[in-house]
Each structure stands twice: as structure tokens, then as C-alpha cells.
N, C-alpha and C positions, 0 to 999 in steps of 0.2 A: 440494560445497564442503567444506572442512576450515577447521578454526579454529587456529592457532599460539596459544601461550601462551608467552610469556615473563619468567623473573621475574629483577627485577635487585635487588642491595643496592646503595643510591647510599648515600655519605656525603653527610650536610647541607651540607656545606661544597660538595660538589662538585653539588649538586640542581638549582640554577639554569641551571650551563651543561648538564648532562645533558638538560635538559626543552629548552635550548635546540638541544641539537645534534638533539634528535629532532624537533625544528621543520623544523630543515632538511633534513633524510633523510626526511622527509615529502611534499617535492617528487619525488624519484623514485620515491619509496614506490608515490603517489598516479597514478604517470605508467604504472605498468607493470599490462598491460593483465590481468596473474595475479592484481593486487590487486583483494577485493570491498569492505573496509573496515579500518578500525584503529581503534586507542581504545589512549592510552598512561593508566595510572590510577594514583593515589598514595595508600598505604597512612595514613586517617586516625591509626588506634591507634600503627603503627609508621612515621613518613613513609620513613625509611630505604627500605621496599619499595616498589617498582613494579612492576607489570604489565601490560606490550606485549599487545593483544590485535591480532592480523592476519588476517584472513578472505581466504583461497586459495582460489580455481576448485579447484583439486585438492593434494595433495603432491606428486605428478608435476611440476607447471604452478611450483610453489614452487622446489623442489628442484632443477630441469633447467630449465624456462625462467625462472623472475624471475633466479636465479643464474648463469644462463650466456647471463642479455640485456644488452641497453645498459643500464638502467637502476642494477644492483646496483651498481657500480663507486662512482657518487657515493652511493647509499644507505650504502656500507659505508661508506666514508671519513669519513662523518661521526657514525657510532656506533662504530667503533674503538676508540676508548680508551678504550671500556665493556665490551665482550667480557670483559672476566676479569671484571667485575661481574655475570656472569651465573649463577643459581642452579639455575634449572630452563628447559628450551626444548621442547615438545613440542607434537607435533600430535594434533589432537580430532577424533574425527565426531559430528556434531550428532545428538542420539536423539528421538524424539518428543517428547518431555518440553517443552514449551515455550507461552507463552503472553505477556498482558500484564495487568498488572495495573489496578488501579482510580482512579490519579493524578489521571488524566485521563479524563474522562466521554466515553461513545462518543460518535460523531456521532448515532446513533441519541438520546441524552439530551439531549444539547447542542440538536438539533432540537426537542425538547420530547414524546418518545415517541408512542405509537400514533395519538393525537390528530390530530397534527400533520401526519403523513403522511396520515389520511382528509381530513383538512381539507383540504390539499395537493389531493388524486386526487382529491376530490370538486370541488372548483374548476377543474381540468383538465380534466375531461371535460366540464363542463358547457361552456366549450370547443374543444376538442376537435366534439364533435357541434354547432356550427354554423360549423365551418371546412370550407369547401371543397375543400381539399386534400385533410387527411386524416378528412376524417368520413366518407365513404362506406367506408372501411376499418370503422369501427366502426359501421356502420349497425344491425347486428344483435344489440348488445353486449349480453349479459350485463348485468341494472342492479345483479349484486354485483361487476361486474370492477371499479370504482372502489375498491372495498374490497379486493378479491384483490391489486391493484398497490402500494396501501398495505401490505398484509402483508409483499409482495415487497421494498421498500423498504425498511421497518423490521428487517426481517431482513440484507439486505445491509449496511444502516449501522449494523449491534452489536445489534437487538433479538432480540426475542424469534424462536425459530427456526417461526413458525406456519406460514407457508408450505410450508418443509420437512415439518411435520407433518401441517398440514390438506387441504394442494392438490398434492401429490406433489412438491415443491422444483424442479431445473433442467429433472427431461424433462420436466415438466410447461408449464412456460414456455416451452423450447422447440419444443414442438407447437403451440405459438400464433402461432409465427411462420413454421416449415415451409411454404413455398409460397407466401408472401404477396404473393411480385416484389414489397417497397418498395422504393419510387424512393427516392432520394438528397434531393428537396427534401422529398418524406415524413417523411425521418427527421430531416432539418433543423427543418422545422414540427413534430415533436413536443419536441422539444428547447426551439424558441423560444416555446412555449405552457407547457409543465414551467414553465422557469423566468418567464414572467409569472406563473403560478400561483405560484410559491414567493415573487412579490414581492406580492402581493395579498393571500396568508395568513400574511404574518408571517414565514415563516422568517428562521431567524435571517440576518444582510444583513455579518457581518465578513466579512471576508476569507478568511480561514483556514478557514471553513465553506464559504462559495460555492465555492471553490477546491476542496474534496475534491468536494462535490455535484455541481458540474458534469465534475469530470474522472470520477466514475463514469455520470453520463448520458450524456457523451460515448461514452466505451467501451461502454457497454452498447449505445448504441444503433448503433454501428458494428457492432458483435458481429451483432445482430438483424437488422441490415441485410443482412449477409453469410450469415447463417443461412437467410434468406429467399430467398434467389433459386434460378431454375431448378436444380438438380442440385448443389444446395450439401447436403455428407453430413458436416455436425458431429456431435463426440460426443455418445452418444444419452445419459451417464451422467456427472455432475459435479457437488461441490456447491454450493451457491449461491453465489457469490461474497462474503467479508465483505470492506468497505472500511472504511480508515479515513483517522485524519486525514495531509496533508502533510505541515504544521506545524501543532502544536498552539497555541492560541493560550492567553494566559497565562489561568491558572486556580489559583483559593482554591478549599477545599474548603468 
């Protein structure tokens, strides 16, 4: 992906319909399939300035196809009589350098840390091991694995990276599932016992949390599902997966 930058001088006078015309060139903006994002932004200290941020699958994809698709025709038409207001226009490649800050508390915090998760996986299993379905899977478990899958947990949703450090991170988790043929209501039934467990130990019950927690136990347990069966050859080396929030829900510090 590349990132466009563009910087305009708008006169005061003329800021209102400029904001508004890039309202509506935001409709074909949004439609053509080269665009990954946008963000139009306005200069506190000087409002005069703005800067168009546009996130492109490539320059190539920008340059030759958003320009020579259906879509660019009505996009120009409605930023046109801005083009000489234009200061600087260039394209970025995004460098390592990148992160997010501390706004907004991970989900790993928001859950209530390491705690929260033993407390979680320790109620799970217990569980777990007199469900029929999938107890005989864990008939022979490990009585620290309740603890190992909290580690896992807390690491995936922003904590601390112990898993990675203490228990070899992804190939390690992955060796736990290699060859296991889980069936489908398997993975179903660990899914719908998680979450009675996450409602029995308090997790927190908004929205905005259930909704990231469960779209990564979803996926994860899809992942493990597929990982598991006969002559399934995933990568042996990856690292742990960090998730976060969808929408964040509102937060005082």
C-alpha cells in the first residue's frame, strides 16, 4: 500500500463548500476498489490548511487504474475548482515505524488483566472437562494448561508478551493442535462454553468488548480447526496474533 498526501490552502471564505465538495467526491472516492482509506484534516493553528490523506493498494493501482476507471470522472468533477489550491501532492511508503498509543486501554486492561483471564480459563475448563463433546480431547490435560491459555489470551489482547517468552509463542500453540481432527461441533462447543465462562466470571458484558472477544475466538478457533485436520501443513513460524478493539467504546482516562 502507499499513502498520498495532499496539501491544500482553502480560503475561510471558501472552507465550507471545499469540506463540502470533498463530501461528495467521497462517494466515488469510497466506490473505487484502489481506495484502502481517506481522512480529509484541518489545520488547528492555521485553518487555511488541509490535508487529504488517501491510502492506495499501490501508485500503479492509483495512477492507471483509480485515473483511468469509472470512478475518477465524478470524483474530479467535484474537487476541480480546488486543484490550483493545491500545495504539495505526494506519495509515501509506510516504514516500520508505527504503533498506537495509550488513549484507549487495551482489551487486555479493559478485561481487567492477567487476573481476569486465569479466572476466565480456570472456569472454562473446569467445564470443559465434564462436557461430553469435548472433554475427552482434554482428558490428559496438563493441570497448568488453564493457565498456559490465560497467558495466550492476555498476550493476544495487548498484555504482557509471556507466552511468547515463557512457552515458545505461535509454534508452540500450534503443536497443540497438529493432528487433532476437531470436528466442527468441537469447535463450536469450545466457543459456546468460553463464552458462558466469560459470563459467569464478570468479563466485562458492553458491547464493544464482547464484539472484539468474540470475533477473535471466532477466528482463532476456525484457524485451530483448520490447523488440525488430516494433512493440514500451516506455517510452522508466526507471531502471536495481537487483537484489538472494533470500536472502541467511550473512555475518561
Amino acid at each position: 500500500m502507499t499513502v498520498e498526501y495532499i496539501r491544500y490552502r482553502i480560503g475561510r471564505q471558501d472552507a465550507e463548500e471545499f469540506e463540502a465538495a470533498y463530501e461528495r467526491a467521497a462517494v466515488p472516492l469510497a466506490a473505487a476498489p484502489q481506495c484502502v482509506d481517506y481522512e480529509l484534516s484541518r489545520c488547528v493553528e492555521e485553518p487555511e490548511w488541509y490535508v487529504l490523506r488517501i491510502t492506495w493498494t499501490s501508485v500503479k493501482d492509483h495512477a492507471h487504474g483509480f485515473r483511468g476507471g469509472e470512478y475518477f470522472g465524478a470524483f474530479f468533477a467535484e474537487i476541480k475548482p480546488y486543484v490550483q489550491q493545491i500545495e504539495e501532492m505526494r506519495h509515501y511508503e509506510r516504514t516500520a515505524v508505527c504503533g498506537t498509543g495509550s488513549s484507549t486501554p487495551s482489551l487486555y486492561d479493559w478485561a481487567g488483566g492477567a487476573e481476569a483471564f486465569e479466572r476466565l480459563t480456570e472456569a472454562f475448563y473446569v467445564q470443559v472437562l465434564k462436557d461430553d463433546l469435548i472433554g475427552p480431547l482434554f482428558a490428559h490435560m496438563d493441570p497448568g494448561h488453564p493457565k498456559y491459555v490465560a497467558m495466550w489470551l492476555a498476550e493476544v489482547f495487548g498484555g504482557p508478551s509471556r507466552y511468547t517468552d515463557e512457552r515458545g509463542g505461535y509454534h508452540h500453540m500450534l503443536a497443540r493442535h497438529i493432528g487433532k481432527a476437531i470436528s466442527e461441533p468441537q469447535r463450536r462447543r469450545w466457543v459456546d462454553l468460553l463464552m458462558d465462562a466469560a459470563d459467569e466470571v464478570g468479563l466485562p458484558a458492553d458491547p464493544e468488548f464482547r464484539a472484539a472477544f468474540a470475533s477473535y475466538i471466532e477466528w482463532g478457533t476456525r484457524l485451530a480447526f483448520a490447523n488440525s485436520q488430516p494433512g493440514a501443513r500451516p506455517p510452522q513460524q508466526a507471531p502471536v496474533p495481537r487483537w484489538g478493539w472494533g470500536v472502541a467504546p467511550p473512555y475518561t482516562p
